[in-house]
PDB file of N, CA, C and O in Angstrom:
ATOM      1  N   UNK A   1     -22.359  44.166  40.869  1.00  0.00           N
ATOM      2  CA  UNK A   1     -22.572  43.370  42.075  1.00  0.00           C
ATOM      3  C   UNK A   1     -23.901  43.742  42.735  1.00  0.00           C
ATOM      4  O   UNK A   1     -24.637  42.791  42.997  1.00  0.00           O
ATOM      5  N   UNK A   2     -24.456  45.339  43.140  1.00  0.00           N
ATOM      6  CA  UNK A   2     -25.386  45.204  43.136  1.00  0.00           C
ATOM      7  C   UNK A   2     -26.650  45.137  42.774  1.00  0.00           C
ATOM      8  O   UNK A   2     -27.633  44.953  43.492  1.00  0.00           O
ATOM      9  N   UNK A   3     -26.564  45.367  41.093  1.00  0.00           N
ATOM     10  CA  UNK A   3     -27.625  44.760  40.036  1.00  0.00           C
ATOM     11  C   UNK A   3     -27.645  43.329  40.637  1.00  0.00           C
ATOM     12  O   UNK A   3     -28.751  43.235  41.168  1.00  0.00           O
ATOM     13  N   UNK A   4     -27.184  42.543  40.757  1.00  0.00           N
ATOM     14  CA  UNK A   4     -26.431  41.008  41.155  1.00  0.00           C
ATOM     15  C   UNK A   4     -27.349  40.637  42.443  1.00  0.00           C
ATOM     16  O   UNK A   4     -27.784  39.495  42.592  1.00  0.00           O
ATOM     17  N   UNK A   5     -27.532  41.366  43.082  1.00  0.00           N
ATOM     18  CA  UNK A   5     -28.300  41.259  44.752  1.00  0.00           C
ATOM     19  C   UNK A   5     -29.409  41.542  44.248  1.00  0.00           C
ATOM     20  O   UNK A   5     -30.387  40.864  44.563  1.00  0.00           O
ATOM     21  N   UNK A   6     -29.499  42.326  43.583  1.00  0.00           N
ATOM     22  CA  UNK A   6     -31.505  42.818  42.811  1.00  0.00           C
ATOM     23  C   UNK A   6     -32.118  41.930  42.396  1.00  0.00           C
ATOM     24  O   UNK A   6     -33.233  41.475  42.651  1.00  0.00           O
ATOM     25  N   UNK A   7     -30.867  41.523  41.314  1.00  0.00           N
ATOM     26  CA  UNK A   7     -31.739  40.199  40.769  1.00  0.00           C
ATOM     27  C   UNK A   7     -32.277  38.788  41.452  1.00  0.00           C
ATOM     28  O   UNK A   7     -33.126  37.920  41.248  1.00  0.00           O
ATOM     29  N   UNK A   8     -31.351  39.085  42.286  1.00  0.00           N
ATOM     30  CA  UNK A   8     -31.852  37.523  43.077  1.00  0.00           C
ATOM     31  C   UNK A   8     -32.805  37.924  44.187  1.00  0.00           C
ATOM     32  O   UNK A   8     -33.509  37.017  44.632  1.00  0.00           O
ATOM     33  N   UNK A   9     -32.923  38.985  44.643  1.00  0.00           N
ATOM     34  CA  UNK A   9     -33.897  39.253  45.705  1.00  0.00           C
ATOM     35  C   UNK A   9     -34.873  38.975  44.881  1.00  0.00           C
ATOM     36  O   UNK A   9     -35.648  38.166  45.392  1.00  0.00           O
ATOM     37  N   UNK A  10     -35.293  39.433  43.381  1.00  0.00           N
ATOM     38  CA  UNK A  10     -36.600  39.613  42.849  1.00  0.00           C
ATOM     39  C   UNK A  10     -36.856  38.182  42.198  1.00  0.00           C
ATOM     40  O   UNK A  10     -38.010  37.754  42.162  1.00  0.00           O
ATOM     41  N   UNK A  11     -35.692  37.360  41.630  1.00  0.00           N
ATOM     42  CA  UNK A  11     -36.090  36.085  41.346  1.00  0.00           C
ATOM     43  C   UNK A  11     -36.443  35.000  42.772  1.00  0.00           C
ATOM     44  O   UNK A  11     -36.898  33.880  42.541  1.00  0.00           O
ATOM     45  N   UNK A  12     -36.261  35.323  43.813  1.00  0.00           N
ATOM     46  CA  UNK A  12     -36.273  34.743  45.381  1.00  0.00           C
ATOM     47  C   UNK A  12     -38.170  34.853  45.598  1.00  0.00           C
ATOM     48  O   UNK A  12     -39.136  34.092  45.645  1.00  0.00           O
ATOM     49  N   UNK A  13     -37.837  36.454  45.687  1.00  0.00           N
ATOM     50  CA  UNK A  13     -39.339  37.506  46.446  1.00  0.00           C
ATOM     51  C   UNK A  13     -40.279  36.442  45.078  1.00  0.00           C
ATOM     52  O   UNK A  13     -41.148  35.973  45.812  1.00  0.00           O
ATOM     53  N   UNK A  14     -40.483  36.045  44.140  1.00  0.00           N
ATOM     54  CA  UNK A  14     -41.273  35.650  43.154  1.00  0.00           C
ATOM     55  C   UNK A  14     -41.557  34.341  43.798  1.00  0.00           C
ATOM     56  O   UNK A  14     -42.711  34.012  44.072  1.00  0.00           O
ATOM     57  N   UNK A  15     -40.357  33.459  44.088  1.00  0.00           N
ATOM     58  CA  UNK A  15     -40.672  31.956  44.566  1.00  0.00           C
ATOM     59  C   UNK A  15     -41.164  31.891  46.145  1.00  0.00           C
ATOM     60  O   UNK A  15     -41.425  30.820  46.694  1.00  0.00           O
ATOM     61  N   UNK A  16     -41.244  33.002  46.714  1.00  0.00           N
ATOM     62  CA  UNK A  16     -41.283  32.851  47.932  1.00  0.00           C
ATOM     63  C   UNK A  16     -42.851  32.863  48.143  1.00  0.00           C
ATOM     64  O   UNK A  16     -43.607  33.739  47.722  1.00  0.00           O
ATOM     65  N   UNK A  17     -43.262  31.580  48.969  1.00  0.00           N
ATOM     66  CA  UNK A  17     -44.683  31.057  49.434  1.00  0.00           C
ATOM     67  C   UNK A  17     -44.926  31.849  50.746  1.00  0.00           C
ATOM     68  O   UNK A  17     -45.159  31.053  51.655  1.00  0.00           O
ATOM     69  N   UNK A  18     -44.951  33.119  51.154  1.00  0.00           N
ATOM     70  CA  UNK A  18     -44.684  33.845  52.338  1.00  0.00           C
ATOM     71  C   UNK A  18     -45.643  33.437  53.403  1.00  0.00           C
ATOM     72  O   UNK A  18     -46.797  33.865  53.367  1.00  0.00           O
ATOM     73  N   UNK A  19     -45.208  32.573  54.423  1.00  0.00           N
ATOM     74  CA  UNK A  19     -46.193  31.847  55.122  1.00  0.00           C
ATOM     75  C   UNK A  19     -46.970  33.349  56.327  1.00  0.00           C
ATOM     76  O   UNK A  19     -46.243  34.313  56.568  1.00  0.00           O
ATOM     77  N   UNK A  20     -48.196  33.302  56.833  1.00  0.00           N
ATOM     78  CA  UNK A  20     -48.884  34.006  57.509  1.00  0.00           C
ATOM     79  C   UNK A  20     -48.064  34.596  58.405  1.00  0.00           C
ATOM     80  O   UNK A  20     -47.993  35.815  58.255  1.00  0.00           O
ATOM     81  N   UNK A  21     -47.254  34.029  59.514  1.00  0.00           N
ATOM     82  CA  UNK A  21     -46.589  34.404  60.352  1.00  0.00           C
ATOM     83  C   UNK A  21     -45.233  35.397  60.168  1.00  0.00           C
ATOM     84  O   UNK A  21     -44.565  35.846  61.100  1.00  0.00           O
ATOM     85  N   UNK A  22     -45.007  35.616  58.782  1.00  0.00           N
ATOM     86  CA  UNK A  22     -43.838  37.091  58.096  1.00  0.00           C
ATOM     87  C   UNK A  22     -44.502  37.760  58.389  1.00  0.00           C
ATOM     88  O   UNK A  22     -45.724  37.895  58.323  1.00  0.00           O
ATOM     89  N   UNK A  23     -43.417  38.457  58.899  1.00  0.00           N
ATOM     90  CA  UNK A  23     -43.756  40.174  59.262  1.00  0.00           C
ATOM     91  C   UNK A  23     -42.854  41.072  58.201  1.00  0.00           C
ATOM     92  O   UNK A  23     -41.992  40.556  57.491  1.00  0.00           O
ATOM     93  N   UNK A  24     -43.160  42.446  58.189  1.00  0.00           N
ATOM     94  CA  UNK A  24     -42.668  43.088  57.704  1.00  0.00           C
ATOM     95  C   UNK A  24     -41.813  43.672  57.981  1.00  0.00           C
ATOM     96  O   UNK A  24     -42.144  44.130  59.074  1.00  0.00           O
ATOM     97  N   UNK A  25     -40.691  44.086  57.726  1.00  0.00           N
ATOM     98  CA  UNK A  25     -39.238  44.240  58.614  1.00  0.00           C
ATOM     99  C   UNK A  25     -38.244  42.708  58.604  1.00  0.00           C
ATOM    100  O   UNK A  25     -37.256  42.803  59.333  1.00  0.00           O
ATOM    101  N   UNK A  26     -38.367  41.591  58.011  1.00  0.00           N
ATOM    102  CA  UNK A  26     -37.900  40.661  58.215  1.00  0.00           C
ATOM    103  C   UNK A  26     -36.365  40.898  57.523  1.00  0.00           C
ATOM    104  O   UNK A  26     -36.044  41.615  56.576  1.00  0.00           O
ATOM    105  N   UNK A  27     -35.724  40.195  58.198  1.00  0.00           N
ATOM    106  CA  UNK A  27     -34.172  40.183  57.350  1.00  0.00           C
ATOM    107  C   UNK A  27     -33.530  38.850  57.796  1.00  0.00           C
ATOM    108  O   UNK A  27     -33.523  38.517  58.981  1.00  0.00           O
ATOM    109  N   UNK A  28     -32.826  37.866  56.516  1.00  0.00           N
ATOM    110  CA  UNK A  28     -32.202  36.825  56.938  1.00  0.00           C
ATOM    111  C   UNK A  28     -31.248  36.891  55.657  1.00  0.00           C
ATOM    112  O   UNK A  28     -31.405  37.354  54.527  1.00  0.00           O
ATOM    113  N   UNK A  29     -29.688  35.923  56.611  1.00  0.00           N
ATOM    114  CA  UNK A  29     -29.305  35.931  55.639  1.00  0.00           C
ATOM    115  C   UNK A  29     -29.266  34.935  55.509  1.00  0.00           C
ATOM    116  O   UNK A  29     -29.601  34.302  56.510  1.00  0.00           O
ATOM    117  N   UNK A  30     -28.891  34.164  54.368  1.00  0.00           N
ATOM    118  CA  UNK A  30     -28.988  33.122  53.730  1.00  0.00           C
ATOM    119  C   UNK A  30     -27.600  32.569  52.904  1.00  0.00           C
ATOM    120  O   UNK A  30     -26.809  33.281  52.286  1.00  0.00           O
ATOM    121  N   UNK A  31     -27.548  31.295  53.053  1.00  0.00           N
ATOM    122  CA  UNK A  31     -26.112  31.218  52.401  1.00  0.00           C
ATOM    123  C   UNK A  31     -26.162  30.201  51.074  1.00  0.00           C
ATOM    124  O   UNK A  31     -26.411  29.042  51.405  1.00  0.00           O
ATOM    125  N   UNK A  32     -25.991  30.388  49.755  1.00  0.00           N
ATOM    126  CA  UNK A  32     -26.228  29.906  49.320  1.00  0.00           C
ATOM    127  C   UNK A  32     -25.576  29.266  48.447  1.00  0.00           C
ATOM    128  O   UNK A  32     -25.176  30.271  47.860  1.00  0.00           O
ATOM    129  N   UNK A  33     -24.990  28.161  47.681  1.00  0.00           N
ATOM    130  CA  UNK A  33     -23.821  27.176  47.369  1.00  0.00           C
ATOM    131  C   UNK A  33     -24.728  26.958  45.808  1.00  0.00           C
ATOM    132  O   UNK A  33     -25.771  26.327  45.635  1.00  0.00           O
ATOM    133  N   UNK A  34     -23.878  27.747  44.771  1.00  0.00           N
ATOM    134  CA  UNK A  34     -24.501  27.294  43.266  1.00  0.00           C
ATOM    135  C   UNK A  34     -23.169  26.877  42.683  1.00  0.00           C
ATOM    136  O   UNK A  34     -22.141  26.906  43.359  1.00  0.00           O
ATOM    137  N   UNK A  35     -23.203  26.445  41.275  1.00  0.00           N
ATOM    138  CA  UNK A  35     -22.491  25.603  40.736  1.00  0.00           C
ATOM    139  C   UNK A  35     -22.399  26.898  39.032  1.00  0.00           C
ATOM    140  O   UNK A  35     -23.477  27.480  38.915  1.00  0.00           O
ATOM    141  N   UNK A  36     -21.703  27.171  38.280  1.00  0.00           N
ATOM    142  CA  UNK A  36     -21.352  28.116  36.997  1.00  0.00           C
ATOM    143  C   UNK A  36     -22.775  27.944  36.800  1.00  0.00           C
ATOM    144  O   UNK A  36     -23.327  27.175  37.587  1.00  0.00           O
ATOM    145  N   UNK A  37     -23.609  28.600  35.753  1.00  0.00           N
ATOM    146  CA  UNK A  37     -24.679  28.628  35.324  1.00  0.00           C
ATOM    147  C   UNK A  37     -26.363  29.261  36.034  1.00  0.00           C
ATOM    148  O   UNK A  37     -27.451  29.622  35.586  1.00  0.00           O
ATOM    149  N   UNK A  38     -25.647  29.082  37.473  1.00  0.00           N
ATOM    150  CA  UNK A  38     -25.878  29.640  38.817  1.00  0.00           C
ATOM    151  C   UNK A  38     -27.789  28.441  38.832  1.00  0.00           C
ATOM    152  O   UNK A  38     -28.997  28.680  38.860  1.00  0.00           O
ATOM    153  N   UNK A  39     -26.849  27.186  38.790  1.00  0.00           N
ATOM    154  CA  UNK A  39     -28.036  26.294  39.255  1.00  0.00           C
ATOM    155  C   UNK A  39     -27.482  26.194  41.176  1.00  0.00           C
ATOM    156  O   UNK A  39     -26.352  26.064  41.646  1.00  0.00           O
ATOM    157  N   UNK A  40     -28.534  26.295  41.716  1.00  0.00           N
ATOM    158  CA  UNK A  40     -28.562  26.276  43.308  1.00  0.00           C
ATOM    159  C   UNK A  40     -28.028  24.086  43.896  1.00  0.00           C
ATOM    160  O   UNK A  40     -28.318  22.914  43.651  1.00  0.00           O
ATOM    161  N   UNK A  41     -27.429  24.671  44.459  1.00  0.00           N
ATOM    162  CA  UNK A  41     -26.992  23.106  44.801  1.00  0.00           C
ATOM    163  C   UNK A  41     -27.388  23.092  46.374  1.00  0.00           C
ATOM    164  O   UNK A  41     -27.673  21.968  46.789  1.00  0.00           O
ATOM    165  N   UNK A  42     -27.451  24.056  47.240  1.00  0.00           N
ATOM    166  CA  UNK A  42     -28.215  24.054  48.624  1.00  0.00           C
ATOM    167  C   UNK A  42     -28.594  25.866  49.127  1.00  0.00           C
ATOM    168  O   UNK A  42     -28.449  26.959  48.580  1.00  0.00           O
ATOM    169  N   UNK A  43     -28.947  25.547  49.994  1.00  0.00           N
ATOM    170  CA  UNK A  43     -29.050  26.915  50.947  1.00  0.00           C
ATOM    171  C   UNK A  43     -29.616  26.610  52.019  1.00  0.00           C
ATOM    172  O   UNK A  43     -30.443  25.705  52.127  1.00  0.00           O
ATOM    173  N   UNK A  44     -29.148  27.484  53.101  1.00  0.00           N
ATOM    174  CA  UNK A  44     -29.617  27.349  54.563  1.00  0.00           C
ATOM    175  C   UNK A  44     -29.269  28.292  55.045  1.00  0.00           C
ATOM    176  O   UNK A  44     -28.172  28.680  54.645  1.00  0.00           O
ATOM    177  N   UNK A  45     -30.071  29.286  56.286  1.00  0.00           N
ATOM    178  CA  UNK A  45     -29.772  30.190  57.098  1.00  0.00           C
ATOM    179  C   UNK A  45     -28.139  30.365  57.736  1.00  0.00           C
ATOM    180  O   UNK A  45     -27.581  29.727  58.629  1.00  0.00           O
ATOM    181  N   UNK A  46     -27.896  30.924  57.314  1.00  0.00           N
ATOM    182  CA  UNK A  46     -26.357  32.082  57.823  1.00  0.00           C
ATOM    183  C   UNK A  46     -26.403  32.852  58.228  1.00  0.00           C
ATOM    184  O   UNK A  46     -26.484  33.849  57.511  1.00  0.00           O
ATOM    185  N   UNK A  47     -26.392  32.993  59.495  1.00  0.00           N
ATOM    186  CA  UNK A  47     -25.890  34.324  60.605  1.00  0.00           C
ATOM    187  C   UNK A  47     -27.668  35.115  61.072  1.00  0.00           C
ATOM    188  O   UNK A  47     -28.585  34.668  61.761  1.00  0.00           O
ATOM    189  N   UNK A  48     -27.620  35.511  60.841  1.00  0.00           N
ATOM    190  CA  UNK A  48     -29.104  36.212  61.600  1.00  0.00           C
ATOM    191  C   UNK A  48     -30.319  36.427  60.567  1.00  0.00           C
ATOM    192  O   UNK A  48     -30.404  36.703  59.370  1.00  0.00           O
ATOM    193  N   UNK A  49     -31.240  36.157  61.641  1.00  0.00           N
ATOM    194  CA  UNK A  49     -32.618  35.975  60.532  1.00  0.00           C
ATOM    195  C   UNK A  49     -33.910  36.211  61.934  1.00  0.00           C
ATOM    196  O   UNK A  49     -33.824  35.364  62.823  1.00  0.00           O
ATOM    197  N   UNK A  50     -34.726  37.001  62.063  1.00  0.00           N
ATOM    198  CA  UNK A  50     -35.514  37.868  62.614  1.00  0.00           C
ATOM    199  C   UNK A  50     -36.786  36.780  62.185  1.00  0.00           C
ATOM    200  O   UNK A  50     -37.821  37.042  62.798  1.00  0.00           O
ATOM    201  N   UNK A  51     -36.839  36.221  61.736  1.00  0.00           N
ATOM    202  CA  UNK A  51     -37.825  35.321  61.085  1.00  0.00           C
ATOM    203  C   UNK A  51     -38.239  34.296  62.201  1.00  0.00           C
ATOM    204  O   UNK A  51     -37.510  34.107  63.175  1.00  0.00           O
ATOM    205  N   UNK A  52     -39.745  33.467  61.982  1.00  0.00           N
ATOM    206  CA  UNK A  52     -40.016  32.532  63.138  1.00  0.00           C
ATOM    207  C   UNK A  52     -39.554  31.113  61.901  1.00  0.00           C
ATOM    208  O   UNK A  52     -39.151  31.207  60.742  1.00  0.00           O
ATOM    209  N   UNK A  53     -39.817  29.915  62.729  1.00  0.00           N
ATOM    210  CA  UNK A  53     -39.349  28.721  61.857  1.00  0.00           C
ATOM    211  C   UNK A  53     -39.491  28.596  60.506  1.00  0.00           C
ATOM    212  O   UNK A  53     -38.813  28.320  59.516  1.00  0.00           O
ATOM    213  N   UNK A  54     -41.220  29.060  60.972  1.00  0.00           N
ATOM    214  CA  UNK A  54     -42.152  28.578  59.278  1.00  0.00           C
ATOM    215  C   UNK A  54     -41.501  29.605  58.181  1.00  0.00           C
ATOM    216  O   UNK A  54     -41.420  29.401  56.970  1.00  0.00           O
ATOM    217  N   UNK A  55     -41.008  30.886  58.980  1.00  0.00           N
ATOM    218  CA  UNK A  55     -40.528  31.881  57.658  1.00  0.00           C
ATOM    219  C   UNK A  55     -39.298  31.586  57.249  1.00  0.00           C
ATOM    220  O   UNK A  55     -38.858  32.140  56.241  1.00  0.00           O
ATOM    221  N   UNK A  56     -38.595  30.735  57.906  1.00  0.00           N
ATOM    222  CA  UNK A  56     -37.156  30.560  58.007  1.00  0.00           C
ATOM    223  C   UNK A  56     -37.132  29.276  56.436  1.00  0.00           C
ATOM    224  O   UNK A  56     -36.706  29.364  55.284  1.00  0.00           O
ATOM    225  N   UNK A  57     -37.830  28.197  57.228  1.00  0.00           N
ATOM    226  CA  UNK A  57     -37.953  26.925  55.969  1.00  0.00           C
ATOM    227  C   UNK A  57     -38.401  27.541  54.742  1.00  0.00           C
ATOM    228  O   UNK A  57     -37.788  27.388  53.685  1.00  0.00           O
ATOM    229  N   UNK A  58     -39.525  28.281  54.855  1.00  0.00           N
ATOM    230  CA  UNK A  58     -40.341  28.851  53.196  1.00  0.00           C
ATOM    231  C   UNK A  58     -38.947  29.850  52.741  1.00  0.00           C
ATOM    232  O   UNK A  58     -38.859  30.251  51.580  1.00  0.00           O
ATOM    233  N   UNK A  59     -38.270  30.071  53.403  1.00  0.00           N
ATOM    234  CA  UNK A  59     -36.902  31.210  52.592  1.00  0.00           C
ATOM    235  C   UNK A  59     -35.963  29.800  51.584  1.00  0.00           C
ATOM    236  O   UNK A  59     -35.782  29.399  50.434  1.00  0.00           O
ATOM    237  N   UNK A  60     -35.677  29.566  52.738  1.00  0.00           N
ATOM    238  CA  UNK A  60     -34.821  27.820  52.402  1.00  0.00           C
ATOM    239  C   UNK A  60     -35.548  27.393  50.904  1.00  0.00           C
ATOM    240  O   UNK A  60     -34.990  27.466  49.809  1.00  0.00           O
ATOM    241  N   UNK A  61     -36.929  26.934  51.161  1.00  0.00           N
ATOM    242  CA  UNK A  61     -37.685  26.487  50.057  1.00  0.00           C
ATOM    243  C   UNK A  61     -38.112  27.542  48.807  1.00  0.00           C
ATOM    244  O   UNK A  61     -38.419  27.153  47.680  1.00  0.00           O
ATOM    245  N   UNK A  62     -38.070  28.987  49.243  1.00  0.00           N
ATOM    246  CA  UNK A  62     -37.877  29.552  47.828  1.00  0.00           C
ATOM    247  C   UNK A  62     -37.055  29.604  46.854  1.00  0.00           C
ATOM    248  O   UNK A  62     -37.311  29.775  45.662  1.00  0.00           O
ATOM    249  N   UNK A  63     -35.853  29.424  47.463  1.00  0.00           N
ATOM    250  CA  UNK A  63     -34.435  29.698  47.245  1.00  0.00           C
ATOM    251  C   UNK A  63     -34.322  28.307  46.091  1.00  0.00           C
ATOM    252  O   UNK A  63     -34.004  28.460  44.912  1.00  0.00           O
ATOM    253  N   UNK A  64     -34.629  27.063  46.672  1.00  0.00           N
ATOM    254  CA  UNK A  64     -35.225  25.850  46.067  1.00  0.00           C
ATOM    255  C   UNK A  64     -35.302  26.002  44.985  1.00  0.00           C
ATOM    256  O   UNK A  64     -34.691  25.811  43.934  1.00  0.00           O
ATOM    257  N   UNK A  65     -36.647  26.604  45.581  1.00  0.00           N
ATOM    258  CA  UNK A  65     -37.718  26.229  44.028  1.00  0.00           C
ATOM    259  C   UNK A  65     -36.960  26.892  42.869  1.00  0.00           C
ATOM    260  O   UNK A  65     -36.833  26.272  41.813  1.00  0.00           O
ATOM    261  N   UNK A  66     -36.582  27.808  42.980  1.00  0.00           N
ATOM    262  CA  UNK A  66     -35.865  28.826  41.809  1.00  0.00           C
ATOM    263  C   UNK A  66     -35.175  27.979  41.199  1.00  0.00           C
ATOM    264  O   UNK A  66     -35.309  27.894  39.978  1.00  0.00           O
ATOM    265  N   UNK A  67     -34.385  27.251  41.792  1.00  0.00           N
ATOM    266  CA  UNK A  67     -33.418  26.358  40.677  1.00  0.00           C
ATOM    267  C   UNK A  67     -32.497  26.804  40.408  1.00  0.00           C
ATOM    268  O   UNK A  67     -31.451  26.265  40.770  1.00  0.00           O
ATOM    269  N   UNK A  68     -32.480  27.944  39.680  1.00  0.00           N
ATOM    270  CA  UNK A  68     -31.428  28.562  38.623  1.00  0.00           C
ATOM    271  C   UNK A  68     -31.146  30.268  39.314  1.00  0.00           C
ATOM    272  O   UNK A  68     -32.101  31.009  39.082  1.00  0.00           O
ATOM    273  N   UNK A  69     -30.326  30.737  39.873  1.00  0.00           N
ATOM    274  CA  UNK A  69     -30.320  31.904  40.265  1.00  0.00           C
ATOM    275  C   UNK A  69     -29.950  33.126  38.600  1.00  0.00           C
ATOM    276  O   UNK A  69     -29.503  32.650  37.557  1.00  0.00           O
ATOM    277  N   UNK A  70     -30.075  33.709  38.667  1.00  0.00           N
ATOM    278  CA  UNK A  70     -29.531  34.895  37.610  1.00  0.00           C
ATOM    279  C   UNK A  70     -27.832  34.626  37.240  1.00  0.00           C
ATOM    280  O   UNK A  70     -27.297  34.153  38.242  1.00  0.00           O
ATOM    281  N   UNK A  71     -27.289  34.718  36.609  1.00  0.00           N
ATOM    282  CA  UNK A  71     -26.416  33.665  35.790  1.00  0.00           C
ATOM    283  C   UNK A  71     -26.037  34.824  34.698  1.00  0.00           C
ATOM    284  O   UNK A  71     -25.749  35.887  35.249  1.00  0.00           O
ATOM    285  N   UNK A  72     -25.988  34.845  33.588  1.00  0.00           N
ATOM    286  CA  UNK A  72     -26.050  35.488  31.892  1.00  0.00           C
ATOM    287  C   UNK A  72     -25.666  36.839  32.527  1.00  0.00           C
ATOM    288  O   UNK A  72     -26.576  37.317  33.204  1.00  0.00           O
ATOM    289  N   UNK A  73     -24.515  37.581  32.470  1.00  0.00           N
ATOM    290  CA  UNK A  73     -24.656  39.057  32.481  1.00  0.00           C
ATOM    291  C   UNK A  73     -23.988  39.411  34.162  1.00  0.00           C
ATOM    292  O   UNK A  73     -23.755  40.538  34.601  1.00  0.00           O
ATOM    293  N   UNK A  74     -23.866  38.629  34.594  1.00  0.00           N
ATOM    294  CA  UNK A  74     -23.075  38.470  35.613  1.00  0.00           C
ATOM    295  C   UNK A  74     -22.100  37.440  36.522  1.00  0.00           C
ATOM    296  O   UNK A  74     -21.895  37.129  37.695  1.00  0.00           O
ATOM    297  N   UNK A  75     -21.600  37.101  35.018  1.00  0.00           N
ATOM    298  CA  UNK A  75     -20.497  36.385  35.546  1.00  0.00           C
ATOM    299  C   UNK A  75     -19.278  36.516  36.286  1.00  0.00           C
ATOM    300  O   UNK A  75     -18.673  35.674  36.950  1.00  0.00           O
ATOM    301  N   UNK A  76     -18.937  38.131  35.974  1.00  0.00           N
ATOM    302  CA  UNK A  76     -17.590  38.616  36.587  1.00  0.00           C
ATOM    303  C   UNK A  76     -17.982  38.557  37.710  1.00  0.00           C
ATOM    304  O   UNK A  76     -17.029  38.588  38.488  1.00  0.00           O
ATOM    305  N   UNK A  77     -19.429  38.446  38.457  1.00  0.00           N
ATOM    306  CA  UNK A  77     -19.560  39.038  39.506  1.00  0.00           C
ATOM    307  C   UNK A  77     -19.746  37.479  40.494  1.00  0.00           C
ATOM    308  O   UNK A  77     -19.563  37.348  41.704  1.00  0.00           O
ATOM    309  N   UNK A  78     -20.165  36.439  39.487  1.00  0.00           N
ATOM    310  CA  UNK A  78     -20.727  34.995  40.468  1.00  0.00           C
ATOM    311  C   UNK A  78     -19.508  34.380  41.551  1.00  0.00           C
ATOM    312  O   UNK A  78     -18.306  34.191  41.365  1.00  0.00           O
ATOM    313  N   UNK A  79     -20.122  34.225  42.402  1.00  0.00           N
ATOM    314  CA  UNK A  79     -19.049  33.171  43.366  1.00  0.00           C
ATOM    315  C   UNK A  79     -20.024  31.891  43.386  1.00  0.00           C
ATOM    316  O   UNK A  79     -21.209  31.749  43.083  1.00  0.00           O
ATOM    317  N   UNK A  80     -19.116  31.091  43.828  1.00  0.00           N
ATOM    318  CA  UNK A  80     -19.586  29.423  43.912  1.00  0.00           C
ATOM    319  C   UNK A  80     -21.059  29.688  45.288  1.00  0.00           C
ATOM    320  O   UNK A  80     -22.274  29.494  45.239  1.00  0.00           O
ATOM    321  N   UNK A  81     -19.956  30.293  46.568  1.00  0.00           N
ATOM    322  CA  UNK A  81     -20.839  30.566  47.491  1.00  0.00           C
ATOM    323  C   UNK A  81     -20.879  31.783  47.719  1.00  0.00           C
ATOM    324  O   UNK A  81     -19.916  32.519  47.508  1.00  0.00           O
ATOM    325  N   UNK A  82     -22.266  32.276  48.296  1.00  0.00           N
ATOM    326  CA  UNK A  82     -22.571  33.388  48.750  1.00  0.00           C
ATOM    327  C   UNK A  82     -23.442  33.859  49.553  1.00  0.00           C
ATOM    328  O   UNK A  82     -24.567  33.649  49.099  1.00  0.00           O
ATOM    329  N   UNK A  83     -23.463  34.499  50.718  1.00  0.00           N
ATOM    330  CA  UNK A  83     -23.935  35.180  51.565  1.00  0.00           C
ATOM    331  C   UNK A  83     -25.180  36.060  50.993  1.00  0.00           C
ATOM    332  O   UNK A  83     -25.017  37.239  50.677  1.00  0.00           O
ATOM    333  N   UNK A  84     -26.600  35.314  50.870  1.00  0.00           N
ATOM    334  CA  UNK A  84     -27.419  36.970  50.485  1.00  0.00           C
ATOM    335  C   UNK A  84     -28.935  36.818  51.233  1.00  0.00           C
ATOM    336  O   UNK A  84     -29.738  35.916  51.472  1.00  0.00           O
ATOM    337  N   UNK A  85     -28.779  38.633  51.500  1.00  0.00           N
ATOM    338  CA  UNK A  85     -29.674  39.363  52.751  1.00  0.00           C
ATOM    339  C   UNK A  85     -31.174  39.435  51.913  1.00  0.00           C
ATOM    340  O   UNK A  85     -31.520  39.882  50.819  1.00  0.00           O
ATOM    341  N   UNK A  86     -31.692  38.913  52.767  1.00  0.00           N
ATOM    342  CA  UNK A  86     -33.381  38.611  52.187  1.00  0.00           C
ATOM    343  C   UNK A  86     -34.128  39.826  53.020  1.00  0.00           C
ATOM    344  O   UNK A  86     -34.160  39.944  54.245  1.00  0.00           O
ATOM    345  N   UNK A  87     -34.413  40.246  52.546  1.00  0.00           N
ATOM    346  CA  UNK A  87     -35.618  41.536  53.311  1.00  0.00           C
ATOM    347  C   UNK A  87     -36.839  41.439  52.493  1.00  0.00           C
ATOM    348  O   UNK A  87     -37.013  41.310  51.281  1.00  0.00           O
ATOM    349  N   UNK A  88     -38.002  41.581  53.962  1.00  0.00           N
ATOM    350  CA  UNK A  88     -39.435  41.636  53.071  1.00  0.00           C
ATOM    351  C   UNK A  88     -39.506  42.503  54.083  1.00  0.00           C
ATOM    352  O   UNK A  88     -39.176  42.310  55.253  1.00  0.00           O
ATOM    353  N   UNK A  89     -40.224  44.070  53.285  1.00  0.00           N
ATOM    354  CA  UNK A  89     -40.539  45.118  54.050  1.00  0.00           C
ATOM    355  C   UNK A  89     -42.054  44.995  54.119  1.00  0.00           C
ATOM    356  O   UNK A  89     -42.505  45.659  55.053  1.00  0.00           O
ATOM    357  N   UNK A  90     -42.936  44.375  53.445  1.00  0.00           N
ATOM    358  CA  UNK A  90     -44.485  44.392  53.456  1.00  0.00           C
ATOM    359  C   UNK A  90     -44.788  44.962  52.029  1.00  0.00           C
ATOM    360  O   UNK A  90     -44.132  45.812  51.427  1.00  0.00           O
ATOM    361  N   UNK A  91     -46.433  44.022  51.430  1.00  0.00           N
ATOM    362  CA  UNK A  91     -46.488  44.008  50.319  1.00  0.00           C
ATOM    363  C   UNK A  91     -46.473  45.722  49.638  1.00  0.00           C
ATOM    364  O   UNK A  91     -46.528  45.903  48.422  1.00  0.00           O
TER     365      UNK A  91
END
């Protein structure tokens, strides 16, 4: 499970267009609704996020772009939906 959170922070942190206004220390969580195969069917901010708008949408839109979350090798572990904590500490 938490190999499971690694992987998606690092397949996320890759798609993420980090607009000027992220700071370092940021944390949001994010809720995110995939389908077996772990193709993304939505996501949107859940519960607290330290972030200003523009960092809030570019999370939303990384999450996007990915398409396909990590899948193969962690199946025991996939839920349909899930709750996951985005942190950018600075490059």
């Amino acid at each position: 499970s938490q190999q499971y959170a690694i992987a998606i922070q690092a397949q996320v942190t890759r798609n993420w267009l980090r607009p000027p206004t992220a700071r370092p220390g940021l944390k949001c969580t994010l809720r995110i609704v995939q389908i077996p195969g772990g193709e993304v069917i939505s996501a949107n901010i859940a519960g607290s996020c330290n972030g200003d708008e523009a960092t809030r949408r570019s999370l939303i839109a990384a999450v996007e772009r990915t398409g396909t979350l990590p899948y193969r090798g962690f199946e025991d572990v996939f839920e349909r939906e899930i709750d996951f904590n985005f942190r950018y500490d600075g490059d």
